[in-house]
N, C-alpha and C positions, 0 to 999 in steps of 0.2 A: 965790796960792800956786803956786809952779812945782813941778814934781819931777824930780827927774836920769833921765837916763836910762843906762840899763845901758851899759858899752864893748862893742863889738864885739868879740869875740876874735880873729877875723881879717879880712882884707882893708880894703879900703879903706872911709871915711866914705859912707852911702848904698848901699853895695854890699853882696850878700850875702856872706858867708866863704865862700870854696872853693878847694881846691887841686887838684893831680893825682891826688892817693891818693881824695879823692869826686870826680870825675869817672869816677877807674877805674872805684868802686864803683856807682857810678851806670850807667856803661858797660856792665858785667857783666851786673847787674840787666835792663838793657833786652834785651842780646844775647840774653841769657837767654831773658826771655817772648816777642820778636819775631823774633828769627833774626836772623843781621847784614844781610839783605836788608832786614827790614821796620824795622831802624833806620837813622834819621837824625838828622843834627847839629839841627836844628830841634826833636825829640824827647828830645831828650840837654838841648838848652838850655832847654827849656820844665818839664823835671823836676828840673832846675839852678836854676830862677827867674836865668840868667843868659843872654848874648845869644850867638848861635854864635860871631863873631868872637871870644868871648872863648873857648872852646872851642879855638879854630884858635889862640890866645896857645900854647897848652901843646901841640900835636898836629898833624901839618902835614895830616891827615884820620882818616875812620875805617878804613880799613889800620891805620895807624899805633896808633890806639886800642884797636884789636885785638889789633896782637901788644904790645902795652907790656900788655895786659890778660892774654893769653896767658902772658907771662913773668914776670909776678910770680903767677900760678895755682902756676907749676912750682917 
């Protein structure tokens, strides 16, 4: 007896779904509890369950994660 399994809703086959809007949300979240000192991309991808490189696909670091997080706050 086999059984289906559910579609993903997003991202690719084996990968988890995430885009920029949970990244931001994720981003916030951390800046939040650790300060942007005590965050890092390691930290972001390990609460992502996805790898930093992919991280760095959408954000050329976290400056950048910052104020993209900064400016959709305002």
């Amino acid at each position: 007896m086999t059984t289906a399994r559910a579609p993903r809703k997003t991202g690719q086959p084996g990968r988890p779904g995430y885009d920029l809007d949970s990244l931001l949300a994720v981003a916030v979240k951390v800046f939040n509890d650790r300060g942007y000192d005590g965050t890092s991309m390691e930290i972001l991808a390990k609460r992502l369950g996805i790898t930093k490189s992919s991280i760095y696909h959408h954000v050329s670091g976290k400056s950048e994660l910052l104020e993209l997080a900064l400016s959709r706050a305002l």
